[in-house]
C-alpha positions as semicolon CSV with decimal commas, in nm:
position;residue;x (nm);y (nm);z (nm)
1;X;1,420;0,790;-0,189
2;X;1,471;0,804;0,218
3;X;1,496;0,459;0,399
4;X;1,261;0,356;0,689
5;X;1,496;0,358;0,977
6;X;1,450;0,151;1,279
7;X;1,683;-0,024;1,581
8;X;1,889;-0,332;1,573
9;X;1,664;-0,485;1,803
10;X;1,315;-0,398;1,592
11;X;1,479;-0,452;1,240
12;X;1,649;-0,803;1,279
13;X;1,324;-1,030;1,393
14;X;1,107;-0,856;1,052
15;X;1,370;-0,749;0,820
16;X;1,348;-1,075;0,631
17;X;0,963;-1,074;0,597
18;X;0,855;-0,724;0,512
19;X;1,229;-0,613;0,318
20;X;1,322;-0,751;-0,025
21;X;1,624;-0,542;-0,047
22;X;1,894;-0,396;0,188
23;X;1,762;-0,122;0,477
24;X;1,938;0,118;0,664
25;X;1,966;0,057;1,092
26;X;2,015;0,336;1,260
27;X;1,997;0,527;1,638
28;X;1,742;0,755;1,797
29;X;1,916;1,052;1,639
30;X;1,681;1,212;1,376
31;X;1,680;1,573;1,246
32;X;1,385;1,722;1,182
33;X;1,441;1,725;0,800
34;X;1,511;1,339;0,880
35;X;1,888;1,308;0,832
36;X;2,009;1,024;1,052
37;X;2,352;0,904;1,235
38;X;2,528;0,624;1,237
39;X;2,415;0,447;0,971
40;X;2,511;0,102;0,879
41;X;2,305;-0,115;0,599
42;X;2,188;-0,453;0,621
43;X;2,147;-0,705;0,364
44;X;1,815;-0,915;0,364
45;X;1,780;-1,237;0,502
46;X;1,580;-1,396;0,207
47;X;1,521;-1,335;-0,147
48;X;1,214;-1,245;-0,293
49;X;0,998;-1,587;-0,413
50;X;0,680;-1,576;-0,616
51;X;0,518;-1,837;-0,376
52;X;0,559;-1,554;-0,091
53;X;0,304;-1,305;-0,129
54;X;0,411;-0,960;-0,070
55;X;0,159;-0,637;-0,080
56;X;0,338;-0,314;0,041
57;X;0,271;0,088;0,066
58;X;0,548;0,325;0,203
59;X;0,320;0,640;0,349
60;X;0,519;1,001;0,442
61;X;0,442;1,230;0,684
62;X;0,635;1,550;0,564
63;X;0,591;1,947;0,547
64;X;0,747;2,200;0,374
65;X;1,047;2,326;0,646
66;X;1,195;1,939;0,594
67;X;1,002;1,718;0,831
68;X;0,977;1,335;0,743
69;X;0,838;1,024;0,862
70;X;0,767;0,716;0,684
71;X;0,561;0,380;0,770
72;X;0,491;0,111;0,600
73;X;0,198;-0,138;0,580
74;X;0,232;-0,443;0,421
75;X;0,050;-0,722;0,358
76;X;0,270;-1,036;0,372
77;X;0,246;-1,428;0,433
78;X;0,255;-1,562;0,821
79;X;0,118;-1,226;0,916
80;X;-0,182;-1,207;1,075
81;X;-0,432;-0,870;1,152
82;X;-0,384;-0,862;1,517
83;X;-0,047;-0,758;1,689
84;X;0,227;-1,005;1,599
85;X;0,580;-0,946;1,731
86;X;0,735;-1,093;1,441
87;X;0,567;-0,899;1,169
88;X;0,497;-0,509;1,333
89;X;0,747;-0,253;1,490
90;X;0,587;0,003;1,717
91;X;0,728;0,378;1,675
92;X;1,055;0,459;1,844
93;X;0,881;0,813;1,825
94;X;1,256;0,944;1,816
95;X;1,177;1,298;1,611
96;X;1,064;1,562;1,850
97;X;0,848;1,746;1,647
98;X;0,618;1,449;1,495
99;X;0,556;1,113;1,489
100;X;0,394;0,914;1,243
101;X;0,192;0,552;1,276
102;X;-0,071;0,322;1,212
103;X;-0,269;0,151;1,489
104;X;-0,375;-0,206;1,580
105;X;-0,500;-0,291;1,908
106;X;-0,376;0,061;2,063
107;X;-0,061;-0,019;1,948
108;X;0,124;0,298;1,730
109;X;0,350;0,098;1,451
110;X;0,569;0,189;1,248
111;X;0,584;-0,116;1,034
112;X;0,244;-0,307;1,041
113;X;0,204;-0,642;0,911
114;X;-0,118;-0,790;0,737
115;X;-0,303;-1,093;0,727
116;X;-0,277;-1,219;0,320
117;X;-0,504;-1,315;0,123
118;X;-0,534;-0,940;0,052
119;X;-0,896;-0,797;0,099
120;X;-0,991;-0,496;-0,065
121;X;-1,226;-0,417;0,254
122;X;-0,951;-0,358;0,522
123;X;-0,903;-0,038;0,684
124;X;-0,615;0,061;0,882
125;X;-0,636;0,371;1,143
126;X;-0,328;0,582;1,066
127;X;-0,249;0,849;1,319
128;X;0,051;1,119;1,381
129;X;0,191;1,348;1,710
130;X;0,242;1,703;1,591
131;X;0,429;1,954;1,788
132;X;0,384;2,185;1,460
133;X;0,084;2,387;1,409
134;X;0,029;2,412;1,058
135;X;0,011;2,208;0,710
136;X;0,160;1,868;0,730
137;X;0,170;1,605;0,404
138;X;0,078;1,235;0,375
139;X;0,175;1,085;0,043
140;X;0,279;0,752;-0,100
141;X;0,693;0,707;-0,116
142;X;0,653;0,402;-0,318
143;X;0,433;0,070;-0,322
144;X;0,453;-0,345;-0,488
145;X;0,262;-0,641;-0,537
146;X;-0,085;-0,592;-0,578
147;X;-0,090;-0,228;-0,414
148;X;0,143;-0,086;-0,724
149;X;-0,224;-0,151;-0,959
150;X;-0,489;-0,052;-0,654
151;X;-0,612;0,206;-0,564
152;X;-0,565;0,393;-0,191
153;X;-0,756;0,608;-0,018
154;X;-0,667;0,829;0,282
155;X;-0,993;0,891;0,473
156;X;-0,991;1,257;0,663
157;X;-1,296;1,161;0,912
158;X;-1,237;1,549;1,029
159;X;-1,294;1,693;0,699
160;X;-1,484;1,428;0,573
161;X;-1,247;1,405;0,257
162;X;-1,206;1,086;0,073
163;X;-0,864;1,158;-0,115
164;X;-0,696;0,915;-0,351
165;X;-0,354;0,900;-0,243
166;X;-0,246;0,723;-0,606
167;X;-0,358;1,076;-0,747
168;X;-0,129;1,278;-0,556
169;X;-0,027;1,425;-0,181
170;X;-0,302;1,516;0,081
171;X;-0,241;1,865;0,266
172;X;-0,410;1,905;0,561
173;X;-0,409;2,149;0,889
174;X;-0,336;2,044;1,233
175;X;-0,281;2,163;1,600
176;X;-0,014;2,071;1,799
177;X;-0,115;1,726;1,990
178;X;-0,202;1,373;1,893
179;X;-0,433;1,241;1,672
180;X;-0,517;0,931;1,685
181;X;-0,885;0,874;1,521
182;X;-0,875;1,090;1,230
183;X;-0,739;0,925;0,932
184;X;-0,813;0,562;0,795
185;X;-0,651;0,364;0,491
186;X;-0,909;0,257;0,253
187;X;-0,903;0,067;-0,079
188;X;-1,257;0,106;-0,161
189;X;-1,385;0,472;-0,227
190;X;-1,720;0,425;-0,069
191;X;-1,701;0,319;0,306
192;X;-2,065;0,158;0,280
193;X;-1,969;-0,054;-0,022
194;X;-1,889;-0,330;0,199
195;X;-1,685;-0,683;0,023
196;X;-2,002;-0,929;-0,039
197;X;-2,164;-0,575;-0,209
198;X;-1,865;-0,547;-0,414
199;X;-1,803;-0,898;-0,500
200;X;-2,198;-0,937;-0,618
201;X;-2,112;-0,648;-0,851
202;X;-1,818;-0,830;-0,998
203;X;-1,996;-1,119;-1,022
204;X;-1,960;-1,135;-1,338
205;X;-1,661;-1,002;-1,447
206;X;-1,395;-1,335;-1,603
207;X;-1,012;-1,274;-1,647
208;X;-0,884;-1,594;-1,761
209;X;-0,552;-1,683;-1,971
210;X;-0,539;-1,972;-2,244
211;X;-0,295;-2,021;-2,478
212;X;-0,090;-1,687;-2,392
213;X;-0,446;-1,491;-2,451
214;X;-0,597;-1,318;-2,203
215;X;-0,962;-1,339;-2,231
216;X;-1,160;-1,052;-2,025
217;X;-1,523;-1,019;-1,994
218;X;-1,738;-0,784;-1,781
219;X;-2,142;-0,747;-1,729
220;X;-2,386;-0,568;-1,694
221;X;-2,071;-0,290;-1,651
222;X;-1,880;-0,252;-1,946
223;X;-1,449;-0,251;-1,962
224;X;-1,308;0,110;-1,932
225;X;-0,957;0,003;-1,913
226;X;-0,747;-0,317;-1,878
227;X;-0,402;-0,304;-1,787
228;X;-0,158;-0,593;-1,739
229;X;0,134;-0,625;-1,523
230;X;0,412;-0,860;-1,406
231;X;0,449;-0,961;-1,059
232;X;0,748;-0,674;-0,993
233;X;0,446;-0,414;-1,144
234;X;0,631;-0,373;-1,486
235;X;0,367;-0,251;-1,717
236;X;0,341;-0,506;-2,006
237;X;-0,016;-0,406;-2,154
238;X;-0,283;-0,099;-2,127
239;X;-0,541;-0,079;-2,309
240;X;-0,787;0,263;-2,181
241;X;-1,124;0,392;-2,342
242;X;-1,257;0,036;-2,428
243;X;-1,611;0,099;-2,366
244;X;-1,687;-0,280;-2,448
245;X;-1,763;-0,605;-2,215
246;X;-1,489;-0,819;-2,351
247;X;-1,144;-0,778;-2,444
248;X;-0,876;-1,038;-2,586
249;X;-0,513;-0,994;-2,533
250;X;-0,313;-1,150;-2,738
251;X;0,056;-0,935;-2,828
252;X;0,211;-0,970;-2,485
253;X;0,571;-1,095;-2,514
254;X;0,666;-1,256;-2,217
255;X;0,769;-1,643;-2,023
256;X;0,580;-1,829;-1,824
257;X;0,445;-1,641;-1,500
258;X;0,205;-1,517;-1,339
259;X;0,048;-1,172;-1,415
260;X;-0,196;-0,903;-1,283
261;X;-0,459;-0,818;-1,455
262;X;-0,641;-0,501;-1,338
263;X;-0,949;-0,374;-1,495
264;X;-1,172;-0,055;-1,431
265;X;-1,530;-0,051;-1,523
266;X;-1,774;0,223;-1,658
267;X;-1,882;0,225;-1,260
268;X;-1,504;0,321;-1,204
269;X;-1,521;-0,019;-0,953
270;X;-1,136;-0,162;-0,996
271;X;-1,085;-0,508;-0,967
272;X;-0,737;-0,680;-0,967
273;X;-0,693;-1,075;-1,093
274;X;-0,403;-1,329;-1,084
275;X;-0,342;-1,536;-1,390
276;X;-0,076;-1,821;-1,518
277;X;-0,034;-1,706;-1,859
């Protein structure tokens, strides 16, 4: 897996907040299959702790002759969802043939940091500099937290394609120039399902944890699937094709800690819940 790279100057202010392991410093130098000089590694600041709450996604920009470029968006305590010099890194913009970023406040990042508690309704404008006319490639590298169990969606406002990036790459074609207003990070499907729509809906959905069981319980929508999860996104539990409004989970083998419960409904509406179990 390829390491964001970034300067001295960028890295050392944010490397403690958005990095829970070591990350590679580097020059201006980048190929355009993304090799870089000079590297050195840093070790992070901090360790992980479960009272710091930590939602990332690692995007790449790529094609097939070798080009990448990676960002990352993460949702992390003390951030907030303005610009914050402490929490985002704007581009260097260092590889000549495209650049790769999200936006805040007409600023192009390449780390962006995000106000937590995380809400399922944000949006984040993600744009890109091509000097390639052609097919270019966004995908996921790699996520945590609560974005390893949600879905997201990449929003093509030009094609008017709503692609789930969880399901694979988006393709797309592009001129050479800069694009600034034609993608969008989504983690609801439907742009007019707004939160307070999406919370009535969910109303009355219960995940709750007693005794190490897990009692779920979903109407008018029935369960499709329940999975369970540890906070590093270990899979402990799945449970698809349920078809019923309540569930009981009682064979998972773990401590004390706290766990993620995400369900799906029969209206394919994905909701993601915290329990001490």
């Amino acid at each position: 897996m390829k390491k964001l790279c970034l300067s001295f100057v960028l890295l050392f202010p944010i490397q403690s907040v958005l990095f829970s392991h070591s990350v590679q410093a580097c020059g201006p130098i980048v190929t355009q299959s993304g090799n870089v000089k000079n590297n050195v590694s840093l070790s992070p600041v901090f360790s992980d702790r479960i009272e710091y709450e930590r939602h990332r996604v690692w995007l790449n920009l790529t094609n097939s002759q070798g080009l990448f470029k990676q960002i990352l968006i993460a949702y992390v305590t003390g951030a907030t969802n303005g610009y914050d010099h402490n929490y985002d890194a704007p581009t260097m913009d260092a590889n000549k043939y495209a650049d790769f970023f999200s936006i805040i406040e007409s600023n192009k990042l390449v780390i962006q940091g995000r106000a937590v508690p995380f809400d399922v309704s944000d949006t984040i404008p993600v744009g890109y500099r091509s000097e390639i006319t052609g097919k270019l490639t966004i995908s996921i590298d790699h996520t945590d937290g609560d974005l390893d169990v949600l879905n997201i969606y990449l929003e093509d406002k030009e094609t008017g394609t709503m692609h789930n990036l969880k399901s694979g790459s988006y393709t797309f074609s592009t001129l050479s120039g800069t694009f600034t207003d034609r993608f969008v990070i989504r983690y609801i499907a439907d742009k007019k399902l707004g939160i307070n729509e999406m919370e009535k809906q969910l109303q009355h959905l219960s995940v709750a944890s007693k005794n190490q069981v897990i009692s779920v319980k979903s109407f008018p929508a029935a369960l499709k699937k329940v999975s369970v999860f540890d906070i590093t996104g270990k899979l402990l539990y799945s449970s698809p094709h349920l078809g019923s409004s309540e569930l009981e989970i009682a064979n998972i083998l773990t401590g004390p800690q706290i766990l993620l419960v995400k369900t799906t409904l029969e209206n394919e509406n994905i909701v993601t819940r915290k329990v001490i179990f």
